[in-house]
N, CA, C and O atoms as a Tripos MOL2 file, in Angstrom:
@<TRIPOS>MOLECULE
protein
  284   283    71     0     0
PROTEIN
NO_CHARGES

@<TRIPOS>ATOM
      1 N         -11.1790  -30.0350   10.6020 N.3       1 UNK1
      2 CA        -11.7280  -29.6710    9.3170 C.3       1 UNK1
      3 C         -12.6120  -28.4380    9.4290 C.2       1 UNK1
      4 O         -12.8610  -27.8450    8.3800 O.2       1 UNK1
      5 N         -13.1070  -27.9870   10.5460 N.am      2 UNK2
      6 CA        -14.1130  -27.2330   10.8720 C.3       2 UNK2
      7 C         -13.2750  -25.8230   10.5360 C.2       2 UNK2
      8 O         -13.7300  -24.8650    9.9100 O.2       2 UNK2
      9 N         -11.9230  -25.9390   11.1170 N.am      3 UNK3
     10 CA        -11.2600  -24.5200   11.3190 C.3       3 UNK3
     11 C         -10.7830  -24.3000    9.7520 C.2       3 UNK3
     12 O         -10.8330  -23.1420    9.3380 O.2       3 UNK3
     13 N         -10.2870  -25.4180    8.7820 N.am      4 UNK4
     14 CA        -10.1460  -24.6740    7.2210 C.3       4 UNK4
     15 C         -11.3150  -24.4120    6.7330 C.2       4 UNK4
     16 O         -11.3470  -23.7820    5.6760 O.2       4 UNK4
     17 N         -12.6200  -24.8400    7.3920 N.am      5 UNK5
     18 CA        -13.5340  -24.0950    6.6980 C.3       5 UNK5
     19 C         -14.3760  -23.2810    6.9030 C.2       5 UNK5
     20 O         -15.3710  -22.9250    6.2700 O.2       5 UNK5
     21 N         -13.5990  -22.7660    8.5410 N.am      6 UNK6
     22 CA        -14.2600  -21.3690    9.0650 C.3       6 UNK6
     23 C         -13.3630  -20.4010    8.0140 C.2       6 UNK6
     24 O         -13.8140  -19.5840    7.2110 O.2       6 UNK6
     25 N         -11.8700  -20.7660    8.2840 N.am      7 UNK7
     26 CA        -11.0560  -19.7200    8.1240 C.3       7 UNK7
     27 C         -11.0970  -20.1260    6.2310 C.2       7 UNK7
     28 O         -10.1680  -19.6200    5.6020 O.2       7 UNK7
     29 N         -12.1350  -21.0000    5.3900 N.am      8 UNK8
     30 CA        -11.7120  -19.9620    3.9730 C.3       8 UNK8
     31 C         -13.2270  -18.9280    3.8610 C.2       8 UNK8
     32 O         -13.4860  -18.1080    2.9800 O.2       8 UNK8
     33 N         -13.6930  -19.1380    4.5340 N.am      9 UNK9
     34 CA        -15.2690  -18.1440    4.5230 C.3       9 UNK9
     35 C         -14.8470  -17.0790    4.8300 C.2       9 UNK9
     36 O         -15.5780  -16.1410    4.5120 O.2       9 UNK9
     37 N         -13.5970  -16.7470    5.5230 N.am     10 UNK10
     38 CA        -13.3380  -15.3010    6.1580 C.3      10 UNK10
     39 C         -12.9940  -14.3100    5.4920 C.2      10 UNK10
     40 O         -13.3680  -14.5140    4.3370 O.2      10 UNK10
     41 N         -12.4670  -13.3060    5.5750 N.am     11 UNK11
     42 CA        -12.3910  -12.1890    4.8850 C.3      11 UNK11
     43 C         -11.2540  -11.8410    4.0220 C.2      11 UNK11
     44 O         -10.6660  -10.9550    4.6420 O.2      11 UNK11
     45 N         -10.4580  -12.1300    2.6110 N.am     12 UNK12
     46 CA         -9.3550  -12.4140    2.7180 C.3      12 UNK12
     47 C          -8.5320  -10.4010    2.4430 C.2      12 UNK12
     48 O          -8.8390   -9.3910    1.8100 O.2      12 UNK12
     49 N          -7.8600  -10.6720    3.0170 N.am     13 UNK13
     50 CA         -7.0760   -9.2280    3.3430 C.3      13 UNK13
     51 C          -6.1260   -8.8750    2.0980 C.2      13 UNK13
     52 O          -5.7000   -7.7200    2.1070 O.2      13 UNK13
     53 N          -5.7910   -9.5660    1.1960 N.am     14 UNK14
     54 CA         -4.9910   -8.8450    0.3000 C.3      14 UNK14
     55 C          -4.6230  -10.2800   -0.8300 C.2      14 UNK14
     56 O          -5.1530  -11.3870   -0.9230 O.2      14 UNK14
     57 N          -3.3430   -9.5550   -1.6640 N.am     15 UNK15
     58 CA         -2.7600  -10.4900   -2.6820 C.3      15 UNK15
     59 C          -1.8060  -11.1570   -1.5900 C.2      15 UNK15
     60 O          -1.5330  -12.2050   -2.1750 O.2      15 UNK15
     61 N          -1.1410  -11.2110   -0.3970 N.am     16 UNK16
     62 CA         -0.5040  -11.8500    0.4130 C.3      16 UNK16
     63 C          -1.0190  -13.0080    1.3110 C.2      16 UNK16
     64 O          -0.6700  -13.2580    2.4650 O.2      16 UNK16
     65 N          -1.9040  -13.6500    0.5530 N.am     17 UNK17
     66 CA         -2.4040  -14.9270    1.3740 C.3      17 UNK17
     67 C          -3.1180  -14.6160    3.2310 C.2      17 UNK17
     68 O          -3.7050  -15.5160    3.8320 O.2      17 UNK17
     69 N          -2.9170  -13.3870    3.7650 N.am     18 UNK18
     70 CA         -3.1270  -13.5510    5.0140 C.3      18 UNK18
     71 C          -4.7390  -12.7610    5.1580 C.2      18 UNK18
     72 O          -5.1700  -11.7830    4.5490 O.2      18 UNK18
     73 N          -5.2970  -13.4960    6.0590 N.am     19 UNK19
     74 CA         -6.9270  -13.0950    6.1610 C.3      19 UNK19
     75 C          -7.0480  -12.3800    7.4240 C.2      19 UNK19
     76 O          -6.1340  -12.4060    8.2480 O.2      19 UNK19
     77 N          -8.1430  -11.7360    7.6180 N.am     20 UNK20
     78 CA         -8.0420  -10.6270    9.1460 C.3      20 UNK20
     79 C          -8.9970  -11.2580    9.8820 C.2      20 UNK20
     80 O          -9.9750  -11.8200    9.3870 O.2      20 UNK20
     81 N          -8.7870  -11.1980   10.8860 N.am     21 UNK21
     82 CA         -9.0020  -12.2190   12.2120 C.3      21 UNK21
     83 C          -9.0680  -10.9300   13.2210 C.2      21 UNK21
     84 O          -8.1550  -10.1420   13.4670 O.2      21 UNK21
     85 N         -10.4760  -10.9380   13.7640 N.am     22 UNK22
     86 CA        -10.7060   -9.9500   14.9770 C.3      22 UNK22
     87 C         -10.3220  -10.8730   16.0420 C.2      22 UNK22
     88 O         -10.0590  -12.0750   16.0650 O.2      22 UNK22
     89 N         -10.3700   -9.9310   16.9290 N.am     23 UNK23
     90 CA         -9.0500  -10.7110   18.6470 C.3      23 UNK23
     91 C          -9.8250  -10.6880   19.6470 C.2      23 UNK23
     92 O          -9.8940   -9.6450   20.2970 O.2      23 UNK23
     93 N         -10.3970  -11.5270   19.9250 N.am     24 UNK24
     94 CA        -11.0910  -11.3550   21.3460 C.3      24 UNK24
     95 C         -10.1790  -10.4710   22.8830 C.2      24 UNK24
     96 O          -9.0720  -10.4450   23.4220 O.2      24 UNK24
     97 N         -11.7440   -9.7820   23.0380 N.am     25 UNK25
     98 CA        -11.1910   -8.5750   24.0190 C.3      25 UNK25
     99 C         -10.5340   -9.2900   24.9470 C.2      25 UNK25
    100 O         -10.8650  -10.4680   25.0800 O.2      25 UNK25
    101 N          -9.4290   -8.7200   25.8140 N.am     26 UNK26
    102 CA         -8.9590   -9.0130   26.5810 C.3      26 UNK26
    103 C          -7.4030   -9.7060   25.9980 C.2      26 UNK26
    104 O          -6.6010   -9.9850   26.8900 O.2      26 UNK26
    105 N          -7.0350   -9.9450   24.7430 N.am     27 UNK27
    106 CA         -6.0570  -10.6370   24.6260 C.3      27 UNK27
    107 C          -5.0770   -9.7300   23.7750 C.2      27 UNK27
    108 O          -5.2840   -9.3870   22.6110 O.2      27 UNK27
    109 N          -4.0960   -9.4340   24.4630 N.am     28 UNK28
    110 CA         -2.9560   -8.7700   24.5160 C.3      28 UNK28
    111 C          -2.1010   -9.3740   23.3550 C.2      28 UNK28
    112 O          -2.1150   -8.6580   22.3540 O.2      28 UNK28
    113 N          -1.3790  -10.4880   23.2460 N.am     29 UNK29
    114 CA         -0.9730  -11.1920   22.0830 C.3      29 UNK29
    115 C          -1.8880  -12.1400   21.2480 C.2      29 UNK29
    116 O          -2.9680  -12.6220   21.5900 O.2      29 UNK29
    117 N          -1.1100  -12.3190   19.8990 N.am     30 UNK30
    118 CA         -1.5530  -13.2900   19.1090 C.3      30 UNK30
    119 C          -0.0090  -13.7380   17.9480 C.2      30 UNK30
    120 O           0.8650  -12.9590   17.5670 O.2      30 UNK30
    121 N          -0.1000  -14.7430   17.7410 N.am     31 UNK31
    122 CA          1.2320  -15.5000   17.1270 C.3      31 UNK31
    123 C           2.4880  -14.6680   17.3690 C.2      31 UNK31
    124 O           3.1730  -14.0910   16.5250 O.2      31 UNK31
    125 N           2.7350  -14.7470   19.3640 N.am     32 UNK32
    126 CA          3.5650  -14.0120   19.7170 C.3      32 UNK32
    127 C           3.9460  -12.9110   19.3620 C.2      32 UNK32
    128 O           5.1660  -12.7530   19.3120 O.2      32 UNK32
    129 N           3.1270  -11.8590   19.0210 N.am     33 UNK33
    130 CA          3.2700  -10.5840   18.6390 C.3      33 UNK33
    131 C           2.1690   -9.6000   19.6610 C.2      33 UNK33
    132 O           1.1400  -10.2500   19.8500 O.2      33 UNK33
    133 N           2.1230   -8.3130   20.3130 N.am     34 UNK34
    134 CA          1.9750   -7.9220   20.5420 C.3      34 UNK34
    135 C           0.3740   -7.2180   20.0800 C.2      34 UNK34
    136 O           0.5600   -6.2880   19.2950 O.2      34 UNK34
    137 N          -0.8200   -7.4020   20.3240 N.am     35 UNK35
    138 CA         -1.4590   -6.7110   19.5460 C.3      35 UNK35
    139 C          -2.1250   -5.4910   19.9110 C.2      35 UNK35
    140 O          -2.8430   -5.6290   20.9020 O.2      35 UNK35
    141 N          -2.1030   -4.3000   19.3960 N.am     36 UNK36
    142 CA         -2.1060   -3.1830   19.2160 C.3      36 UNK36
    143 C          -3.6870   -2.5760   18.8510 C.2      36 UNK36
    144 O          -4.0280   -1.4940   19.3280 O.2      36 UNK36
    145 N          -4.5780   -3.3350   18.0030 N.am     37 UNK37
    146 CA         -5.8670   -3.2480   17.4430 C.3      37 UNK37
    147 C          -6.5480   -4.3360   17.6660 C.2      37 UNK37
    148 O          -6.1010   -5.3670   18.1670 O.2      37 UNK37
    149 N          -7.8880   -4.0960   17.2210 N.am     38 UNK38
    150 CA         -9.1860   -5.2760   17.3390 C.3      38 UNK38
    151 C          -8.9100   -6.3110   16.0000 C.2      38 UNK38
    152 O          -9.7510   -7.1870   15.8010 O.2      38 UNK38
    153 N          -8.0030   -6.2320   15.2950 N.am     39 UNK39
    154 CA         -7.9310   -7.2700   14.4130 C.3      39 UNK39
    155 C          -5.9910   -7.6300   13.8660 C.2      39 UNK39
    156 O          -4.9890   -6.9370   14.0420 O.2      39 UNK39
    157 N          -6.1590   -8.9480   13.2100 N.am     40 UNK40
    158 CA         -4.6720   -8.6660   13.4240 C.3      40 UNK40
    159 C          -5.0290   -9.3940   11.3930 C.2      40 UNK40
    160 O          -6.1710   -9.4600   10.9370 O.2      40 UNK40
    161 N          -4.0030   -9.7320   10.7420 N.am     41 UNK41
    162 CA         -3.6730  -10.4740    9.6160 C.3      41 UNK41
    163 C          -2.7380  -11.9220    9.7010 C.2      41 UNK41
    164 O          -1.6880  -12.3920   10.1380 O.2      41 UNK41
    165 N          -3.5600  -12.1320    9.1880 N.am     42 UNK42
    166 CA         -2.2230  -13.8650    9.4110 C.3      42 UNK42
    167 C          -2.7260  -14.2990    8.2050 C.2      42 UNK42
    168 O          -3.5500  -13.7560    7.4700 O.2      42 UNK42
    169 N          -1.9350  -15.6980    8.0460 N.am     43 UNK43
    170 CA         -2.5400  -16.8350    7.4630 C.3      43 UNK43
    171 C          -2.9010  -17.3790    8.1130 C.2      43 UNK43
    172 O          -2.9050  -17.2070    9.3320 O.2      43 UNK43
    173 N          -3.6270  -18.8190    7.0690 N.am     44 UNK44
    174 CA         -4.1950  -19.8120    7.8630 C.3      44 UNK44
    175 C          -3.4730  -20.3230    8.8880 C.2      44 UNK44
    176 O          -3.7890  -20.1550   10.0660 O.2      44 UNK44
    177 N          -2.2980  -21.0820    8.4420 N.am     45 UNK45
    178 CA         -1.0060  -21.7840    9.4890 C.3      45 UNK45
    179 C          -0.7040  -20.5640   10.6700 C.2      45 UNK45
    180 O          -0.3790  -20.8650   11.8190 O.2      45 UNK45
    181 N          -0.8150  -19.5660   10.3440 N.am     46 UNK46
    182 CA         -0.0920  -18.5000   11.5740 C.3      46 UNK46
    183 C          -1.5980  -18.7410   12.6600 C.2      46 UNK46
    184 O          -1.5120  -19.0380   13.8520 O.2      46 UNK46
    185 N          -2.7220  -18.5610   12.0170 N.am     47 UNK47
    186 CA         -3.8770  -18.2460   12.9520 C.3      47 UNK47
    187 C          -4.6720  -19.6170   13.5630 C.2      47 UNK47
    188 O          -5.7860  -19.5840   14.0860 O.2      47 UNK47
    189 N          -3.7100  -21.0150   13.3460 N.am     48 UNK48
    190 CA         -4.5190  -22.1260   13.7200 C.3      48 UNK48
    191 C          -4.4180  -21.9060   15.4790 C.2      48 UNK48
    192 O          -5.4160  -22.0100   16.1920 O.2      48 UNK48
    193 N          -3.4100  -21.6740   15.8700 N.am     49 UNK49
    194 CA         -3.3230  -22.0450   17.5030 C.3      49 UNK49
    195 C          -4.0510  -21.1040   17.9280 C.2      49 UNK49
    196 O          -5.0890  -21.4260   18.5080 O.2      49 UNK49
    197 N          -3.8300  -20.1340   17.8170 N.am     50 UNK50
    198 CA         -4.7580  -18.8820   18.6240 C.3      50 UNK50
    199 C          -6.3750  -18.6930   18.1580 C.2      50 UNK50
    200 O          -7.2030  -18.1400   18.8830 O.2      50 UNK50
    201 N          -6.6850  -19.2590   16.7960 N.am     51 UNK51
    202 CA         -8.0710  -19.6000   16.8630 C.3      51 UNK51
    203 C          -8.7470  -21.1180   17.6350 C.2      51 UNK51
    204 O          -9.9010  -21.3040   18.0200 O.2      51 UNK51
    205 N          -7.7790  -21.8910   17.6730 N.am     52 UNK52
    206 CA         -8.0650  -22.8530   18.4070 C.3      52 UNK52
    207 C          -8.3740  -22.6110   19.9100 C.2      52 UNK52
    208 O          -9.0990  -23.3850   20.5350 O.2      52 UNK52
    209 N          -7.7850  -21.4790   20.4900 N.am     53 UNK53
    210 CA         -7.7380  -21.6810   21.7900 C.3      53 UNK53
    211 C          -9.0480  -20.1410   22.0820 C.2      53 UNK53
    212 O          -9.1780  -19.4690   23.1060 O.2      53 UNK53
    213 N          -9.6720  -20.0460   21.0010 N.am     54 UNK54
    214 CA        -10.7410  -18.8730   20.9510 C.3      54 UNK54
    215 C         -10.4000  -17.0630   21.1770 C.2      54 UNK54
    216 O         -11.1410  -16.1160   21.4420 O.2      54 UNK54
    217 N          -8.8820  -17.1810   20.9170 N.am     55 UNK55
    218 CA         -7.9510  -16.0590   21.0310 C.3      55 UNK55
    219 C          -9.0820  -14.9580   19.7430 C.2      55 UNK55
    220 O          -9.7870  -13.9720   19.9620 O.2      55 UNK55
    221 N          -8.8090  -15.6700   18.5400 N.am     56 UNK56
    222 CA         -9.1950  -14.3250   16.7270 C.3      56 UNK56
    223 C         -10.4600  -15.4590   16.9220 C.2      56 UNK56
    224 O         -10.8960  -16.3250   17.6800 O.2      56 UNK56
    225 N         -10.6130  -14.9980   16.0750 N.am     57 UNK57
    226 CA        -12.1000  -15.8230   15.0250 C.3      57 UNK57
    227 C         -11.5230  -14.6450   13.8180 C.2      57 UNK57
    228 O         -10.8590  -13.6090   13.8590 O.2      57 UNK57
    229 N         -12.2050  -15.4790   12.7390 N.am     58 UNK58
    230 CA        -12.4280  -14.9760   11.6090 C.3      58 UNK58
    231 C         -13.4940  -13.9120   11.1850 C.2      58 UNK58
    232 O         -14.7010  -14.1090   11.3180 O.2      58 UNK58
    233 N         -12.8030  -12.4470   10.5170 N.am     59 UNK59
    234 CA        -14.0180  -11.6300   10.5410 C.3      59 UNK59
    235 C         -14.8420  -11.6870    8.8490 C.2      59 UNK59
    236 O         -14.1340  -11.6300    7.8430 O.2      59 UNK59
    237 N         -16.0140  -11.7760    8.7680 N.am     60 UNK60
    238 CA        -16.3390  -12.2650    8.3660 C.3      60 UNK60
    239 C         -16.9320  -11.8870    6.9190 C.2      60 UNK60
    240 O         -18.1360  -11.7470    7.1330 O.2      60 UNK60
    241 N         -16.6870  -11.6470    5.5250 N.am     61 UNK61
    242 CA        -16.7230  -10.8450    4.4800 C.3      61 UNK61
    243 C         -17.7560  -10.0150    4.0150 C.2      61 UNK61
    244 O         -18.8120  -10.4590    3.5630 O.2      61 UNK61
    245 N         -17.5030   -8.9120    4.1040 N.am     62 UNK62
    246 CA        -18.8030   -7.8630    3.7620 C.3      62 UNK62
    247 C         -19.3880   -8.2450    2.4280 C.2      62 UNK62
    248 O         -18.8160   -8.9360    1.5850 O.2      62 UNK62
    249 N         -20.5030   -7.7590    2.3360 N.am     63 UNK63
    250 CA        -20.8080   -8.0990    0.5080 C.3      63 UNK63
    251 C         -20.2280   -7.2050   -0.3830 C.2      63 UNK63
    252 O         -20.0620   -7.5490   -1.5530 O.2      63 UNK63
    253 N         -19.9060   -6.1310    0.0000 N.am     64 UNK64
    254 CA        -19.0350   -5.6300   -1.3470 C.3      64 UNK64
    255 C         -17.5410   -6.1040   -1.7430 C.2      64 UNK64
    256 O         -16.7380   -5.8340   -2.6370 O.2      64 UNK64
    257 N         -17.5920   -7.0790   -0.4420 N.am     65 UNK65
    258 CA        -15.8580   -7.6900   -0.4890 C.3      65 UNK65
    259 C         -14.7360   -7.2580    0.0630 C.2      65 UNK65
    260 O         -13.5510   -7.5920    0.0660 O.2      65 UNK65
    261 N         -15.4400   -6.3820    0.5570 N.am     66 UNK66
    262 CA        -14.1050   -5.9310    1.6190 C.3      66 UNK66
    263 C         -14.4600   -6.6450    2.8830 C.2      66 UNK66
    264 O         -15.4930   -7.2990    3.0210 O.2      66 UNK66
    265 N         -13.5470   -6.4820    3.7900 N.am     67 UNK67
    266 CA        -13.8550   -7.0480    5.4210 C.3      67 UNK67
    267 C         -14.2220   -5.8780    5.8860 C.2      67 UNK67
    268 O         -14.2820   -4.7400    5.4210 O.2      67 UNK67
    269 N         -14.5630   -6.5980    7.3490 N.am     68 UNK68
    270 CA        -15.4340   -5.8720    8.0340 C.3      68 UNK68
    271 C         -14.1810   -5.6240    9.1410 C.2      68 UNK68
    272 O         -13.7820   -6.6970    9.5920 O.2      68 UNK68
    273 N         -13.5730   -4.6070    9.6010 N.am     69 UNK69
    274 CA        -12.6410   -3.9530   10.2150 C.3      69 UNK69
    275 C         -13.2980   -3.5790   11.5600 C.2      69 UNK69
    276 O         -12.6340   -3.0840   12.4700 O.2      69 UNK69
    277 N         -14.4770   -3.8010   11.6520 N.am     70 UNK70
    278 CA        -15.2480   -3.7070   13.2140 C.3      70 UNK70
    279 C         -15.1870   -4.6790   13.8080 C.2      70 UNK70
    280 O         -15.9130   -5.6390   13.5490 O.2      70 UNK70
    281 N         -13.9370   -4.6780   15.1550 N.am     71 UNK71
    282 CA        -13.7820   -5.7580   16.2070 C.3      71 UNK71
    283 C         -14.2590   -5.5750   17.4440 C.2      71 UNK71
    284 O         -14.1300   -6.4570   18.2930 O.2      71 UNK71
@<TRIPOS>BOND
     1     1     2 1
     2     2     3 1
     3     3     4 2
     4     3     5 am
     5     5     6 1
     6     6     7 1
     7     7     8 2
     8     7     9 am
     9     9    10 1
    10    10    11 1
    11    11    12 2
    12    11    13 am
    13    13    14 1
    14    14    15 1
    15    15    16 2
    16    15    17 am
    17    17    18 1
    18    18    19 1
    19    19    20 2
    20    19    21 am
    21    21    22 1
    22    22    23 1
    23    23    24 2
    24    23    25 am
    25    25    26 1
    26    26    27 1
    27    27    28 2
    28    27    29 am
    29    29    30 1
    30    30    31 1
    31    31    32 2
    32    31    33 am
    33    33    34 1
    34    34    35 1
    35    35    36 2
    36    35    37 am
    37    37    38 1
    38    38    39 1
    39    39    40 2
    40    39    41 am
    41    41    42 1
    42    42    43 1
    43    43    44 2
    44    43    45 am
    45    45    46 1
    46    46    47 1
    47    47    48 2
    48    47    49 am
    49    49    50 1
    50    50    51 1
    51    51    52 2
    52    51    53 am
    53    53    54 1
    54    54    55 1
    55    55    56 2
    56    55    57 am
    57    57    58 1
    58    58    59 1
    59    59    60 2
    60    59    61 am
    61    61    62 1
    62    62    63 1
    63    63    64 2
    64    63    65 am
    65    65    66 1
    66    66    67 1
    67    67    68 2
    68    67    69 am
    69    69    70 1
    70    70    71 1
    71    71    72 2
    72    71    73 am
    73    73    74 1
    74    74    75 1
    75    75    76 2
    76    75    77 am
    77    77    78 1
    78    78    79 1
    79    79    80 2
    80    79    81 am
    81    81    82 1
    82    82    83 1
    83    83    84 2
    84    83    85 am
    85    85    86 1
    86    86    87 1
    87    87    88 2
    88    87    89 am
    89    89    90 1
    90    90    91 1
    91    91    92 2
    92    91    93 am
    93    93    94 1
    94    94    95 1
    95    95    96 2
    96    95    97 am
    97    97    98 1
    98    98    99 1
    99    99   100 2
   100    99   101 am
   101   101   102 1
   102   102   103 1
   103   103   104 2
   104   103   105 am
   105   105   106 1
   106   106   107 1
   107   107   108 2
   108   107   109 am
   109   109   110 1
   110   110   111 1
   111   111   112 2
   112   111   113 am
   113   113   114 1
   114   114   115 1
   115   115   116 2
   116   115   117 am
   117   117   118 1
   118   118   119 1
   119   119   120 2
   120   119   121 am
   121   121   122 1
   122   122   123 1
   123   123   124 2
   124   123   125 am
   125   125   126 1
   126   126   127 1
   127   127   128 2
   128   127   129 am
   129   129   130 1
   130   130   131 1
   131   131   132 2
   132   131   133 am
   133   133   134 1
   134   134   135 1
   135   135   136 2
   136   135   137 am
   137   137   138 1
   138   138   139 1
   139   139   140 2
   140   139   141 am
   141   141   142 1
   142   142   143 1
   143   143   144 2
   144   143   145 am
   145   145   146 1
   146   146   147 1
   147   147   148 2
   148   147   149 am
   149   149   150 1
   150   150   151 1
   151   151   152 2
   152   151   153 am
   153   153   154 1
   154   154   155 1
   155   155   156 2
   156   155   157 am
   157   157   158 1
   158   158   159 1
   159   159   160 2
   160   159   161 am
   161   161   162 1
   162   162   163 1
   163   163   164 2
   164   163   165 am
   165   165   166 1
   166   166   167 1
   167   167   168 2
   168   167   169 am
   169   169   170 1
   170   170   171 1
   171   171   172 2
   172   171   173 am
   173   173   174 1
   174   174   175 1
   175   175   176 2
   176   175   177 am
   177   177   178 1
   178   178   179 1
   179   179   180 2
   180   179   181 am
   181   181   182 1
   182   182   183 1
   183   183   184 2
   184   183   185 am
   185   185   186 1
   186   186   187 1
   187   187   188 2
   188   187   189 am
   189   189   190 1
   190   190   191 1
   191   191   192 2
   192   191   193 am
   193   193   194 1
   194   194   195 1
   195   195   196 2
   196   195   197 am
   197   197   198 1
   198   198   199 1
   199   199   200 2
   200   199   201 am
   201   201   202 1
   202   202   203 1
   203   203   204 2
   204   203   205 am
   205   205   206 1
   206   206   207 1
   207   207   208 2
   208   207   209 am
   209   209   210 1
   210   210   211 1
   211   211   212 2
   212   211   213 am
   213   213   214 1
   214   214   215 1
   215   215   216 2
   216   215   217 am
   217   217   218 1
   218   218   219 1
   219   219   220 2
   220   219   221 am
   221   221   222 1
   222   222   223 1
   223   223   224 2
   224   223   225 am
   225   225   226 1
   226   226   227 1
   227   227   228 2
   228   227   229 am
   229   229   230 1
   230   230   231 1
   231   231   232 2
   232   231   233 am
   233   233   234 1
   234   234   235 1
   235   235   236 2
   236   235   237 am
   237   237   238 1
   238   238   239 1
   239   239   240 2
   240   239   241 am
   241   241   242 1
   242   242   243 1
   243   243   244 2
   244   243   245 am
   245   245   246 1
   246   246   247 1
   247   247   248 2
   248   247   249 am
   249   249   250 1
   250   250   251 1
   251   251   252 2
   252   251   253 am
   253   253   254 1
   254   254   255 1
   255   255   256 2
   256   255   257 am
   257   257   258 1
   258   258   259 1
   259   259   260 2
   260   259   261 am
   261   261   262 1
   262   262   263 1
   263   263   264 2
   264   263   265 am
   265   265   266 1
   266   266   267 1
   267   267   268 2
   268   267   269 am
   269   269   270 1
   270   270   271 1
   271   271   272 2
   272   271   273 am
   273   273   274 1
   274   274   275 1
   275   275   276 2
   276   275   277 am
   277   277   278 1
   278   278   279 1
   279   279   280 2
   280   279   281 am
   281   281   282 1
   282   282   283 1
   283   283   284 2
@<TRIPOS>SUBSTRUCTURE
     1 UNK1         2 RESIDUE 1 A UNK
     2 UNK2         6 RESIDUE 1 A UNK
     3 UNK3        10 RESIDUE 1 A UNK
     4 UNK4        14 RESIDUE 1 A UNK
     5 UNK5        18 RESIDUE 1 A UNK
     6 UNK6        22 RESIDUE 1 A UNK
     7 UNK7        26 RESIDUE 1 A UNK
     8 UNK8        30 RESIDUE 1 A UNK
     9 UNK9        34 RESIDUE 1 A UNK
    10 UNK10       38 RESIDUE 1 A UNK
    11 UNK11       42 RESIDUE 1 A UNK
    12 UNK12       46 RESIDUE 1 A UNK
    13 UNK13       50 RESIDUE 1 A UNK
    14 UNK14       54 RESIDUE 1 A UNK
    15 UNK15       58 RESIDUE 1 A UNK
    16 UNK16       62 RESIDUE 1 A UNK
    17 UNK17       66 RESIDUE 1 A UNK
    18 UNK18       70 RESIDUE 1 A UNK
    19 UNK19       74 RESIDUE 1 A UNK
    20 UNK20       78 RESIDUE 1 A UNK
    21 UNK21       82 RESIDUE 1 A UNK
    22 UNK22       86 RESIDUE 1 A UNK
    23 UNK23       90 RESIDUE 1 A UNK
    24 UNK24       94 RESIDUE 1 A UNK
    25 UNK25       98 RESIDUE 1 A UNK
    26 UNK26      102 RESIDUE 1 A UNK
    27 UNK27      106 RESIDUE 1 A UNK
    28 UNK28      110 RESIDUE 1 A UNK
    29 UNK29      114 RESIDUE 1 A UNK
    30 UNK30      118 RESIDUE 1 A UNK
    31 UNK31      122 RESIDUE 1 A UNK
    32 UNK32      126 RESIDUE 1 A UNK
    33 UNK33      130 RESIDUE 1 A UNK
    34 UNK34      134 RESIDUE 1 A UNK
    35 UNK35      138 RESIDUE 1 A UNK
    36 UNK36      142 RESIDUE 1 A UNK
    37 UNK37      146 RESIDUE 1 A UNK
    38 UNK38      150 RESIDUE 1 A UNK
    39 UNK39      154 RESIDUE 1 A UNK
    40 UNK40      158 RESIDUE 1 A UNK
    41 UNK41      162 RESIDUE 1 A UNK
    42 UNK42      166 RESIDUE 1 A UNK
    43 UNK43      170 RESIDUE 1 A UNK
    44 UNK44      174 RESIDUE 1 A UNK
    45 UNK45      178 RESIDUE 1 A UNK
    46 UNK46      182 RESIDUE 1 A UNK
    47 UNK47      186 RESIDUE 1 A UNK
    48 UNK48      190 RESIDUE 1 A UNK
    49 UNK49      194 RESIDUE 1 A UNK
    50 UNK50      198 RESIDUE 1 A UNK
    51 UNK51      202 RESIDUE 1 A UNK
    52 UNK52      206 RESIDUE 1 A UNK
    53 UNK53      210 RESIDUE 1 A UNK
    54 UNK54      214 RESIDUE 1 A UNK
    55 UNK55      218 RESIDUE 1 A UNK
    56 UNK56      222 RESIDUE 1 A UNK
    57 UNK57      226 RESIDUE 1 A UNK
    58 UNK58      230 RESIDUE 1 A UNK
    59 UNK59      234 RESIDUE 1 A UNK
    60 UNK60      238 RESIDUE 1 A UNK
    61 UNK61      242 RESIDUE 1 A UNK
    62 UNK62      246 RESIDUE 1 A UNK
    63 UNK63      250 RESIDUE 1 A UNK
    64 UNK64      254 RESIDUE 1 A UNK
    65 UNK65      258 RESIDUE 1 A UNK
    66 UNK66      262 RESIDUE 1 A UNK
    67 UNK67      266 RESIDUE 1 A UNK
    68 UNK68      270 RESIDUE 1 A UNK
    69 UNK69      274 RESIDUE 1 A UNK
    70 UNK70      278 RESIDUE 1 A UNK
    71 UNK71      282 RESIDUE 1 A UNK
């Protein structure tokens, strides 16, 4: 219960349901994809395993409502 209610506090990234999730350094993939930057987009269901295992965390919503893109 803890993780649907980290991940609805988080930052939500668009009209496409998926929220941005910064990547802890050192980790090369996330929901078997390759990652390229300090943050990736998922949904909730895409980002449960790899936040479970302390891979993303949720970044966390600026006050003007945008996210915060600093990973």
């Amino acid at each position: 219960m803890a993780r649907r209610k980290a991940a609805a506090q988080a930052a939500p990234a668009g009209d496409d349901g998926r929220t941005i999730y910064a990547v802890a350094k050192g980790v090369d993939m996330v929901n078997g994809h390759p990652v390229t930057e300090g943050a990736v987009r998922l949904t909730t269901a895409e980002a449960l395993y790899d936040q479970a295992l302390g891979r993303i965390s949720p970044q966390p919503a600026v006050q003007d409502g945008t996210s915060d893109d600093r990973a």
